[in-house]
N, C-alpha and C positions, 0 to 999 in steps of 0.2 A: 439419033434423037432419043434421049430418055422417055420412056413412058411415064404418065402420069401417073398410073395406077401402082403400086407399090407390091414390088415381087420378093418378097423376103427370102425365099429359099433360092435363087437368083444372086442375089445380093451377095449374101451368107457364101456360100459355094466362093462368090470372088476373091471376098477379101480374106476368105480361110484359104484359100489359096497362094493368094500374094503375102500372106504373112509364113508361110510355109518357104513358099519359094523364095523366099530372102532374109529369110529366119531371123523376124524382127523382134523374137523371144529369146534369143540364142545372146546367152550372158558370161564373163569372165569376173573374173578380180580386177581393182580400178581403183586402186589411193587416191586421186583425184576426187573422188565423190562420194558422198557417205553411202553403207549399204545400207538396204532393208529384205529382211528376209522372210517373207510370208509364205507360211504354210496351212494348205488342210492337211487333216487328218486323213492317211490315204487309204481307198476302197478295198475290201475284199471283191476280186473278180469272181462274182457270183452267175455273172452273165449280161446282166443285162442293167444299166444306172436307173436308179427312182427317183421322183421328186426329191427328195429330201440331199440327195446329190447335187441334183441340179441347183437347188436354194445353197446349201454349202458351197459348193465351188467356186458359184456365180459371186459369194460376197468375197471369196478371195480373190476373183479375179478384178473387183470392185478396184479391192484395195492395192490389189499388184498396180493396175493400171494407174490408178490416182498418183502413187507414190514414184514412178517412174515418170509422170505428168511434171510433178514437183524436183525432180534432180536427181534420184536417190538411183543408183546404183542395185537394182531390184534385181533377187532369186528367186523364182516361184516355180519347184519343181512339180512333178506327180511321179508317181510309183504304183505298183501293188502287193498289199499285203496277204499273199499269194497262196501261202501257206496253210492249210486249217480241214476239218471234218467234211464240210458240203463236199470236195472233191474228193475222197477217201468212200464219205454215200456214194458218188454216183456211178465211184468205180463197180461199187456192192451192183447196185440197184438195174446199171445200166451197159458193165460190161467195157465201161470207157475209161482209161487209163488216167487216173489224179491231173499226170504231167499235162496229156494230149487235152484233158476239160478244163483245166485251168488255161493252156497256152491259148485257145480258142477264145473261151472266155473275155479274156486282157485284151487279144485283136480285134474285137468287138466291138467292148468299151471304150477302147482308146476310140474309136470311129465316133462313135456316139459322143465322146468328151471334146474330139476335134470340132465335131458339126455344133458344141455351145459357144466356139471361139476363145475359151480360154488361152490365156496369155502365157502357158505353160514352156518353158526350157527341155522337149524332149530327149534334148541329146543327155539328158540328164538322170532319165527312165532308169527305173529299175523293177526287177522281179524281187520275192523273200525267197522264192522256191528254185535260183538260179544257183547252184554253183559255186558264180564268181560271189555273191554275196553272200549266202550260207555258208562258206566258208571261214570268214570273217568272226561269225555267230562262234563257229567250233574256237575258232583263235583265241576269242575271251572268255570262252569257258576255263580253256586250259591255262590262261591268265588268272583268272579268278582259282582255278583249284590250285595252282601254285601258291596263292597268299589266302590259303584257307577259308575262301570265301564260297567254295563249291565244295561241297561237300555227301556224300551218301550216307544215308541210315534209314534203318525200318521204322517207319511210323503210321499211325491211323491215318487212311487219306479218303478224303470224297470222293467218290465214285460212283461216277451215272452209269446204270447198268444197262441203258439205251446205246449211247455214245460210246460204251467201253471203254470208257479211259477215267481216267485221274481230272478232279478238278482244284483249281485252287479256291482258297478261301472268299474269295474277291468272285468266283463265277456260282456260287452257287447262290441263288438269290428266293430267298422265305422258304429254303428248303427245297427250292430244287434246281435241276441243269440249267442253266443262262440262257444257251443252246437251245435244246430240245425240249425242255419245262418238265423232264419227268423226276418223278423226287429221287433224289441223291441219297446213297447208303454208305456207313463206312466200313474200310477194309485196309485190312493190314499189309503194308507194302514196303518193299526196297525201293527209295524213293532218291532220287539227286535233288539236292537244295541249294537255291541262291542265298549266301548270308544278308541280306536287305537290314536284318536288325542293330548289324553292326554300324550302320549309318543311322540308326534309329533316331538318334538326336539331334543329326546335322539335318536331315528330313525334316524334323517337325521344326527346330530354329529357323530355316531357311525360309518357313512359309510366309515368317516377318517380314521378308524381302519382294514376297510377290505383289507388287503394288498395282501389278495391271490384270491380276485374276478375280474375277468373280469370287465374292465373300464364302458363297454358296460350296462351293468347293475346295476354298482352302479350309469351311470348317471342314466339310466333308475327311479330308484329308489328315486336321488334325484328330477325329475321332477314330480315324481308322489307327492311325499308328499309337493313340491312346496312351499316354504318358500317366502313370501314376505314380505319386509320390507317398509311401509310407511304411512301413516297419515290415519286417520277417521276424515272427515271434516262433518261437517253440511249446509246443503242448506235449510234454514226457507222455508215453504211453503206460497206461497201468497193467503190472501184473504181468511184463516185459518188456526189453530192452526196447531203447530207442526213441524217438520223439518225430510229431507229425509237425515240418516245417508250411506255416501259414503266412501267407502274405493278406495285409488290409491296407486300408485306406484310411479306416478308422480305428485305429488303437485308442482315442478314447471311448471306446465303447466296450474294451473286451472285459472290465468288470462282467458285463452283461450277456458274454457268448454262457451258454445254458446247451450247448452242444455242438458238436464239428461237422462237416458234410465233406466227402470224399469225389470225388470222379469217381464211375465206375472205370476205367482205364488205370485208377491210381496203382504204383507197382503193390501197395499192401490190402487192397480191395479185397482181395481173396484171402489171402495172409492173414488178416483181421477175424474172418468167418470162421478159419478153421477151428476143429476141435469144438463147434458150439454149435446149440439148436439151430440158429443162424445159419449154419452152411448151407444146404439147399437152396435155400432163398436167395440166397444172396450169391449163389452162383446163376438161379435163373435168370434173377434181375440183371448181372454184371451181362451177359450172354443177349440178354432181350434191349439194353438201352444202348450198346456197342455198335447197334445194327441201326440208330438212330440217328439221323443226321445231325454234326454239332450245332450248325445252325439252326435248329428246330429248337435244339437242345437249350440252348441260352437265350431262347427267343423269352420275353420277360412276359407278356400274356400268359404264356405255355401253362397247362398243368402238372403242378409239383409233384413230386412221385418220388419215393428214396425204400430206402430200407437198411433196419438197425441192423449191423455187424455182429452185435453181439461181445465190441471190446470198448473199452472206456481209455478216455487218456484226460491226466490233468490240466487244471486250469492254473497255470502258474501264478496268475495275481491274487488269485482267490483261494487259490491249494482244492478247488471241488472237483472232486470227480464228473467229468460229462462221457456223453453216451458218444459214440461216434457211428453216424448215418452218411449212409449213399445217399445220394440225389442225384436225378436226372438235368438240373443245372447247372451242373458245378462241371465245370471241362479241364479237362487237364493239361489246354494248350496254350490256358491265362494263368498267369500267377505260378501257382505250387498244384493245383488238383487238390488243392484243402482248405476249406474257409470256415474261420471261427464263425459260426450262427447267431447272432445277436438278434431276436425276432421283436423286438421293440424298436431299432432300429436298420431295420432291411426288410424290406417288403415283401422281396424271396422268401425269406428265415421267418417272415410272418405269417405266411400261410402255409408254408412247409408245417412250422410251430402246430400253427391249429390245427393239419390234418392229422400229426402224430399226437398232438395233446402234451406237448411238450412246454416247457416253463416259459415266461416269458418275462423278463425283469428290464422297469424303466431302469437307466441310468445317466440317458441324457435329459431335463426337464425343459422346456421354452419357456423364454422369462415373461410372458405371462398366460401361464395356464397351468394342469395340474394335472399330469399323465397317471393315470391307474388302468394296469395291465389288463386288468378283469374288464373295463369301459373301451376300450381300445378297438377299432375297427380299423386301424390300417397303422404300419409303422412310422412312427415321428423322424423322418430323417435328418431336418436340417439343425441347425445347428441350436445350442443348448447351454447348457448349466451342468457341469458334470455332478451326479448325486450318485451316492453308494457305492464309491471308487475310492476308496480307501483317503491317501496322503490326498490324492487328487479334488475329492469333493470339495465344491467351491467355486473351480474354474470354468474359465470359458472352454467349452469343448475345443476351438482353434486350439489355442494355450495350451491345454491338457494333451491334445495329441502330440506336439512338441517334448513336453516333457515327462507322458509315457516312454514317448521311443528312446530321449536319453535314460531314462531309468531304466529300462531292459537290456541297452547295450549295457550297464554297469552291472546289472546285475549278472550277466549271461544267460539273459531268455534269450535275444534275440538282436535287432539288428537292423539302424534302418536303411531302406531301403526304394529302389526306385523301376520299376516295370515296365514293359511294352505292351500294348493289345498285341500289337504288332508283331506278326509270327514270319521265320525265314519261308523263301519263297520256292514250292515243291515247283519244279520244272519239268521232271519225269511224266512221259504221256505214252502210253500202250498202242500206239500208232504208226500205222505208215510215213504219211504226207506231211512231214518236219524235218527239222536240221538231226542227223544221226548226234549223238551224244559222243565225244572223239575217245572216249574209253574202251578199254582192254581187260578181260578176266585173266589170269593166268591162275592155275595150281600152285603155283611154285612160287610166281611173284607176286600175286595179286592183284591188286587194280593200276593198271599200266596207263598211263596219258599215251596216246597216240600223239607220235611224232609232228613236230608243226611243218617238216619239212615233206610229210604223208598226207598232208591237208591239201583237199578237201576231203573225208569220209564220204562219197557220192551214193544215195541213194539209188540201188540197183532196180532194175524196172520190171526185170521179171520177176513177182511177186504174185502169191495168188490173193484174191480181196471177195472172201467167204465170207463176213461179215460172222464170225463164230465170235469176237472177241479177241485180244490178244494183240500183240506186234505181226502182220504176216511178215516183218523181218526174220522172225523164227524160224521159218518156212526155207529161207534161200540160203543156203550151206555155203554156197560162195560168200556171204556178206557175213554170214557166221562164223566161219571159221577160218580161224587165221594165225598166224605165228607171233610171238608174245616180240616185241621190240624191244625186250633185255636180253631175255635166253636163247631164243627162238624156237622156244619147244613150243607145243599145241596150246592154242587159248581160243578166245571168241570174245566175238564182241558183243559192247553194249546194244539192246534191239530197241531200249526206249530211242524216244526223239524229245527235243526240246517245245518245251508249251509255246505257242506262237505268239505267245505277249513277247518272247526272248526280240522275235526279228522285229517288231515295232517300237523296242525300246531304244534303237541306236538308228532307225533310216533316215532320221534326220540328219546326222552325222555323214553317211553317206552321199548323202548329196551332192555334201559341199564338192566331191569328186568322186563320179559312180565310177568311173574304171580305172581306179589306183587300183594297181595289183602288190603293191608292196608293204600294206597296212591294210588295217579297216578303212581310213580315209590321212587323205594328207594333211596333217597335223599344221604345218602354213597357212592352210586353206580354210582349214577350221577355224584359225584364230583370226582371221578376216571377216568367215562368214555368222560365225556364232554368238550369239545367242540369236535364236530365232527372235522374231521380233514380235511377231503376231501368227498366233496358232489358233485353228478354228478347229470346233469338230466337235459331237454331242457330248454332253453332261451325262451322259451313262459310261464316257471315261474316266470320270474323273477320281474313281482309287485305282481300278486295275492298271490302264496303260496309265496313266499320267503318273503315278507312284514309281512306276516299273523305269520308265523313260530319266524321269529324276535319278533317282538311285544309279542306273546303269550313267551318266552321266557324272555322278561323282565317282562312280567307278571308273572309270574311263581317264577321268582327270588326274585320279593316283596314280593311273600306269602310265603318266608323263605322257598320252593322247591328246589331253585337249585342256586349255586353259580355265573352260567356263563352268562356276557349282551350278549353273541351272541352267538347263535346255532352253526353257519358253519365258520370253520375259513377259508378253500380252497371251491371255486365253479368251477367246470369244468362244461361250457356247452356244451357239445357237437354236432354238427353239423347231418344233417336228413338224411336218406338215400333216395337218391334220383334215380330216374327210369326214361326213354324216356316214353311217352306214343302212342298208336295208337290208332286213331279216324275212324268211317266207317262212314258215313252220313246217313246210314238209320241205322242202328246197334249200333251206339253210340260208349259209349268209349270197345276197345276189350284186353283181357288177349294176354301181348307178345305169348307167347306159344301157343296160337289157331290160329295162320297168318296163312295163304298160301301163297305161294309163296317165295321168296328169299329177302336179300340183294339186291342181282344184278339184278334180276328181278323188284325187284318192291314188294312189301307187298299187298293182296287181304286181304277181309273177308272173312273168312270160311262161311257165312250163303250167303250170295248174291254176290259172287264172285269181289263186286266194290274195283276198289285202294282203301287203307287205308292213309292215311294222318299219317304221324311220327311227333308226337307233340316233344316240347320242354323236357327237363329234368324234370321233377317236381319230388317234393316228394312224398315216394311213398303213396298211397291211394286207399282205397274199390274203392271210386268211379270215380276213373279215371282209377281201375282194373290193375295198374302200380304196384302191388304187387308182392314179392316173398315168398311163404310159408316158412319158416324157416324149418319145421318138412320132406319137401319134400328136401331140401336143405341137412339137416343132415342126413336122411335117402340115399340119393344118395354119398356123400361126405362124411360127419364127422361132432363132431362139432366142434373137432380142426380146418378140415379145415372154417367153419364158424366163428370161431375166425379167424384164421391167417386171411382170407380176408378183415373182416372188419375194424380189425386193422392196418394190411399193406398198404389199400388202397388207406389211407388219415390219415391225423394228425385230433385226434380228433376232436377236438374245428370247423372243417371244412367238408364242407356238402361231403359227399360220393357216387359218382355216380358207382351206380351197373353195376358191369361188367360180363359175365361170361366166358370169356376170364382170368379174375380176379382169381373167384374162382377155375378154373382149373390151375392155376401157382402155388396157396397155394396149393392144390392138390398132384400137381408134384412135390413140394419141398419137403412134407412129406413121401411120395412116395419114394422117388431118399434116403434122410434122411433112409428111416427103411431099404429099400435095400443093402445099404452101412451098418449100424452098423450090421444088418440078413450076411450078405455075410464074413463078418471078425469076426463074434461073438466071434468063440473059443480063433481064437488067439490074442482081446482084452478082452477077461473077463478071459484068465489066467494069463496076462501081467497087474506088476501095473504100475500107470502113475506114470510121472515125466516130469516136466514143468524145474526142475532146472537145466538139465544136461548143460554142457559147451561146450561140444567135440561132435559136430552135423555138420552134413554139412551146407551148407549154406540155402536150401531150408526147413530143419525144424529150422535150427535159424529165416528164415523171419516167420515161423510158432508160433514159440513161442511167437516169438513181437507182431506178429496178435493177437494170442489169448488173450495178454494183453490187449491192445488196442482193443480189443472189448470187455472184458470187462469192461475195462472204457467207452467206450462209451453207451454200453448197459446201464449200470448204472448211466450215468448221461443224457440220454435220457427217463428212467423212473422216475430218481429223480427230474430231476429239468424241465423239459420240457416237457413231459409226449408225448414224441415224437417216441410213440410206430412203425410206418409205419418207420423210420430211424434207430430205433433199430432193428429192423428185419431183414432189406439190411443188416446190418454189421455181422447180425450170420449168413445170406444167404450165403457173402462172407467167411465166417471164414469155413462153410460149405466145398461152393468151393476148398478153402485151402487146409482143412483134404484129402479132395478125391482124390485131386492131389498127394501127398504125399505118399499114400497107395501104396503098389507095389504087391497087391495081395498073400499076405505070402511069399516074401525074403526080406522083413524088417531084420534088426537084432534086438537084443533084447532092445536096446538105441532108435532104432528110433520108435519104436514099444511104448515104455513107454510115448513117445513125443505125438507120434500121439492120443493114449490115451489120453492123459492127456487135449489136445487139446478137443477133441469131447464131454469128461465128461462135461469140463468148458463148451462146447457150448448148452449140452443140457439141464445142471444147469438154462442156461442164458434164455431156451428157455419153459423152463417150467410155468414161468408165464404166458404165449401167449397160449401153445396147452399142458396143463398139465397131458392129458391120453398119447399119443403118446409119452411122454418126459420123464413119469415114466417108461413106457412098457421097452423102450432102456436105462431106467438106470439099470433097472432089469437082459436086458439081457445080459450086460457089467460085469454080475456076481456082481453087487451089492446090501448090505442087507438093507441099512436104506431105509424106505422111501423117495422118494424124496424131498415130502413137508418139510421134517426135516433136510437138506441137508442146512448148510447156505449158503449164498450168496459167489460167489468165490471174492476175493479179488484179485489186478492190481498193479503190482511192476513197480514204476516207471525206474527203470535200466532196467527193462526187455526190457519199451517199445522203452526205447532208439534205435536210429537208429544206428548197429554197425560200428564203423569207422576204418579206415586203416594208421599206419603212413607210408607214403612212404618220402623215401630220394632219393633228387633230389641232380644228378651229372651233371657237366660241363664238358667235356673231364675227365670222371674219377674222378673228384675231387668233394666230397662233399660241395655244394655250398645254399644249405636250405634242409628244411623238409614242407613238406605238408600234411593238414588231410582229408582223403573221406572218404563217406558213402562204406562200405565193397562189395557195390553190383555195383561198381562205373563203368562204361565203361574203356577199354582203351582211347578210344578220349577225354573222360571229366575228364580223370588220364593229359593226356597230356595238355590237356588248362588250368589247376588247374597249373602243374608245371613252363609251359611255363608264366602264370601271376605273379607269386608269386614275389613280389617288389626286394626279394633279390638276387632271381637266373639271373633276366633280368637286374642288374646291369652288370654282366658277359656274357650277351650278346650284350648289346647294341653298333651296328655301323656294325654286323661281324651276316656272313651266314651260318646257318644250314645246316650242311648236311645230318645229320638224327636223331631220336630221338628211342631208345632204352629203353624195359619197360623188368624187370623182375616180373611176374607177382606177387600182392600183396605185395611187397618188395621196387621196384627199380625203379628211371626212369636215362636216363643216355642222354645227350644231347650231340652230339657230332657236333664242328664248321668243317668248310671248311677248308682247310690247316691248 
């Protein structure tokens, strides 16, 4: 006998069981049936999943489920992206080995990820930190350094002096580590880089194509890769050979440049100073701003700061001599490391201008007002009237930039031209816990590609992890040293490893077949299962990995791998789960759950009895202790009710504030739900349904319309809107509906098939959402298929129609029109329908009512005064 009371950790256990034990996730290839390919973004095994996992997963598993509801041929794997610094810390800190705290770690999580019932394909699993897959990683390196797309050279690189290692441009975020938050310094390095710029253009055109990404991030996307359109001019140096190549944007403005601004990294930075009072100076400053984060550097708030060289070079339009200045925002990893100064026009160049007291000349005027340099509190950027520009004065600055650039290609200034923000992508990291880099030094021969048929390069394990800094690769002479695969005289190898954005830009790929051992993945298989179709996963991807992933995919596709130029055809970002926090002054930030005191009281520290200070919402966080365990959450609740809540809560794409008022409503809904179907069981599981009957009263004909009408809404709240928290309210109400309708066993046997039929459809609808609690009640409705095999219900538009009523209207007796209502119509709104209708009020107009007679559902009958 089922209990009435409803055991969710009971339940749960069953049917993660029964879907285990007959691996009802467990998917192939299948020409017969279209696929769909839904992915999250997969976890770093840190140890233990958060909320915000749980919220993510769960809408994939929404969506897995629905779409395999609907026909669709559905992938939905998991992995981990296994790779990265926390295990490399804990070696440091705690004496446990990268390999042995990561593989811990993953058997964990998968435990926890199994107990939310995701619909996942584990035969599919994989590791970044395994071997069989890091191997793969090294394969298209040495792919990519065959067609000069990998490449080494020394350059300026971020570097967290925390983390000891290299960052790229994408992690260092307002100046400091992503990671660790400590500010970022630069340092000169032999660095291996991915060419990404070479795809610079097919990148930023392709973003035209993403018609299922969020706005938000394909701009994001296109300012990162930053396209500029406009001239490389030359400014002769004076008083010596050579000329300082400048790229703008605005060549109609260079009448107007009044002097040059240099990188300190520029190769002539120094070069420039020599031989002049300047030197000094200009060697402290190149030394003091070097050590300066570039991101700090270009930050446009930032305070301007430079210093005169001490050399001038000309101004080719204007033949004038200008001064040529360092400045601390001028970088030399955009453009040239040289920008003509226009401080009338550049905002940089205007306050730079004023702190050196340097000229400033309008040259572009706005057509209506009247720029004087001396009145000027901030630079005229947009666009203008060119004035004091020689041939050019007159035109439209648009106009004018056009035919500067061709005048300077004639003349041989210069050149036009076209730029990237977008810089190639260092991969070199000073680390243990990543893919070895498959390179060789040799004396003799040089830098040697390690053989593809010596793949994998395995990471050796006895390493010491001293936390000093450095590769402890250095440290183990066996992984060092080795015989060169030309000559076979003494070499060594590479100790960097590859940055872990490398193994998350292709495991989607992998997927489609995790234990192909004769490719990265099977190229068949791929063009089957690719493009994903729907990719979830936070908006704080969206340049690093989602950039990275792009790119390596049209890379991939040149090397006759894979058909498809873009990974992800849908992105869903999803929104954070967000928490209040509470602050003690001496006790710092403290866990909700350990307050004393009340609401209404007031909140204390448990340790020193002081008020507690209730901060703002934030998301949630270790260190602002605003966390909720997930595993305590499911152990108390479910983890249906952990789905229902965080999908109810809030529409994905939008941040989630944790309520627990929240998770007790999902609770109560599921609750009230097994109550009702437990309490009618017998006499719905020996009764079959029927939705089509005709002859129902009128409260299960509004029943049957409902039921339609949420299922179309269910359905196009999953399909097209993915507005799971609105689909939920309408099976909440269809719920309602059903309960009402129940009259405790004296149904007859009609209303009893309705009511059924109703409830089946709602728990169909509700199985994507809380799929143990929704199988359990289909089970105990006397039903044999599986749920998950159950297709999706389908919505009659007649059904959802609103039923209407023809009534004929009488004047004294006499049929004078006809009127149509809704079946559930008032009398009052029967009588103002008839009393309006244009042809009955012909026959009354001028003459007095004396009363108005309704037979119901039939009749209205208007009767005059005498």
């Amino acid at each position: 006998m089922v209990e009435e009371r409803y055991h969710p950790q009971e339940i749960e256990e069953k049917w993660q069981r029964i879907w285990e034990e007959q691996k009802s996730f467990r998917i192939a290839e299948d020409s017969s049936r279209p696929k769909y390919y839904v992915l999250e973004m997969f976890p770093y095994p840190s140890g233990r999943i958060h909320m915000g996992h749980v919220r993510n997963y769960s809408i994939g598993d929404v969506v897995a489920r629905y779409k395999r509801m609907r026909g669709y041929n559905v992938l939905h794997p998991m992995g981990w992206d296994a790779f990265g610094l926390p295990a490399e810390n804990a070696a440091i800190e705690r004496g446990v080995h990268p390999e042995s705290w990561t593989q811990e770690n993953i058997l964990y999580m998968k435990t926890q990820l199994k107990r939310m019932g995701l619909s996942y394909d584990w035969e599919r699993e994989l590791a970044t930190c395994e071997p069989e897959y890091y191997r793969w990683n090294q394969w298209i390196f040495l792919q990519l350094y065959k067609r000069a797309l990998a490449y080494k050279k020394s350059s300026s690189v971020n570097w967290c002096p925390s983390c000891k290692t290299v960052l790229a441009n994408e992690q260092v975020i307002e100046g400091v580590c992503w990671r660790c938050e400590t500010p970022v310094m630069q340092k000169e390095l032999e660095q291996w880089f991915f060419r990404i710029t070479a795809y610079a253009d097919e990148l930023l055109q392709d973003l035209d194509r993403l018609e299922g990404w969020p706005d938000k991030v394909l701009t994001m996307q296109r300012n990162w890769i930053g396209k500029s359109i406009g001239a490389e001019i030359l400014f002769p140096l004076v008083d010596r050979e050579g000329a300082l190549r400048v790229f703008t944007t605005r060549q109609d403005t260079v009448y107007g440049a009044t002097f040059l601004s240099l990188a300190a990294e520029h190769p002539l930075a120094l070069e420039l100073c020599r031989g002049t009072s300047q030197e000094k100076t200009v060697k402290e400053f190149v030394e003091r701003i070097r050590e300066v984060n570039q991101a700090r550097r270009g930050e446009e708030e930032g305070e301007k700061e430079g210093v005169f060289t001490g050399s001038y070079c000309e101004n080719p339009f204007t033949g004038e001599k200008i001064p040529i200045y360092l400045a601390n925002f001028v970088l030399m990893e955009y453009g040239t490391g040289a920008v003509m100064a226009v401080p009338a026009h550049d905002q940089r160049d205007f306050e730079f201008a004023k702190m050196y007291r340097l000229p400033i000349r309008v040259v572009i005027q706005p057509k209506d007002a009247l720029l004087k340099p001396g009145e000027m509190t901030e630079a005229y950027v947009d666009e203008g009237i060119m004035i004091g520009s020689g041939p050019f004065s007159g035109l439209p600055s648009d106009e004018g930039r056009v035919k500067v650039a061709l005048f300077l290609e004639e003349k041989g200034w210069g050149k036009q031209d076209i730029r990237y923000r977008l810089r190639d992508w260092g991969i070199s990291r000073q680390r243990y816990w990543g893919t070895p880099i498959p390179i060789i030094y040799c004396d003799k021969c040089g830098i040697v590609p390690v053989p593809e048929n010596d793949l994998p390069v395995t990471l050796p394990r006895n390493v010491p992890f001293t936390g000093k800094g450095g590769s402890p690769l250095l440290e183990n002479r066996p992984f060092l040293e080795v015989s060169c695969p030309k000559c076979r005289g003494v070499a060594r190898r590479e100790t960097d490893t590859m940055d872990t954005f490398v193994d998350s830009s292709w495991y989607f790929l992998r997927y489609v077949s995790a234990k192909f051992d004769s490719a990265p993945f099977d190229s068949m298989k791929a063009n089957y299962w690719m493009p994903v179709d729907q990719y979830i996963g936070g908006v704080e991807h969206a340049v690093l990995h989602l950039l990275y992933a792009r790119f390596f995919t049209k890379a991939l596709r040149d090397l006759g791998l894979a058909k498809v130029d873009e990974p992800f055809t849908n992105l869903l970002t999803q929104g954070m789960v967000c928490k209040e926090t509470y602050r003690c002054e001496q006790h710092d930030w403290l866990f909700p759950g350990e307050l004393a005191g009340s609401e209404r009281e007031g909140w204390r520290c448990p340790r020193c009895n002081r008020p507690v200070e209730k901060g703002r919402v934030e998301k949630m966080s270790k260190s602002r202790n605003n966390v909720v365990d997930p595993e305590e959450l499911i152990a108390a609740y479910g983890a249906d009710t952990a789905r229902l809540f965080t999908l109810f809560a809030a529409p994905p794409e939008k941040d989630l504030e944790w309520s627990a008022q929240g998770v007790e409503g999902a609770y109560r809904f599921l609750t009230r739900l097994w109550r009702f179907v437990i309490q009618h069981r017998e006499i719905l599981a020996a009764a079959t349904s029927d939705l089509s009957q005709m002859e129902l009263s009128a409260d299960l004909r509004n029943l049957r319309r409902l039921t339609h009408r949420t299922i179309k809404k269910v359905t196009e709240d999953i399909e097209t809107r993915f507005h799971f928290n609105t689909a939920i309210a309408a099976i909440m109400e269809l719920f309602n509906a059903v309960s009402s309708c129940a009259k405790d066993g004296s149904e007859s046997d009609g209303e009893i098939r309705v009511i059924k039929g109703a409830l089946e459809a709602m728990i169909v609808l509700l199985c994507p959402f809380v799929p143990h609690v929704a199988s359990e009640l289909w089970e105990c409705l006397g039903q044999q298929t599986a749920l998950e095999g159950v297709p999706w219900p389908a919505y009659s538009k007649e059904a959802m129609e609103e039923e209407k009523l023809l009534i004929v209207v009488q004047v004294d007796g006499r049929v004078r029109g006809k009127i149509t209502v809704p079946a559930d119509a008032s009398g009052e709104f029967i009588e103002e329908e008839a009393l309006a209708d244009p042809k009955v009020r012909r026959f009354l107009t001028g003459k007095e009512i004396q009363k108005v007679i309704q037979v119901p559902r039939r009749l209205v009958n208007i009767v005059l005064e005498g």
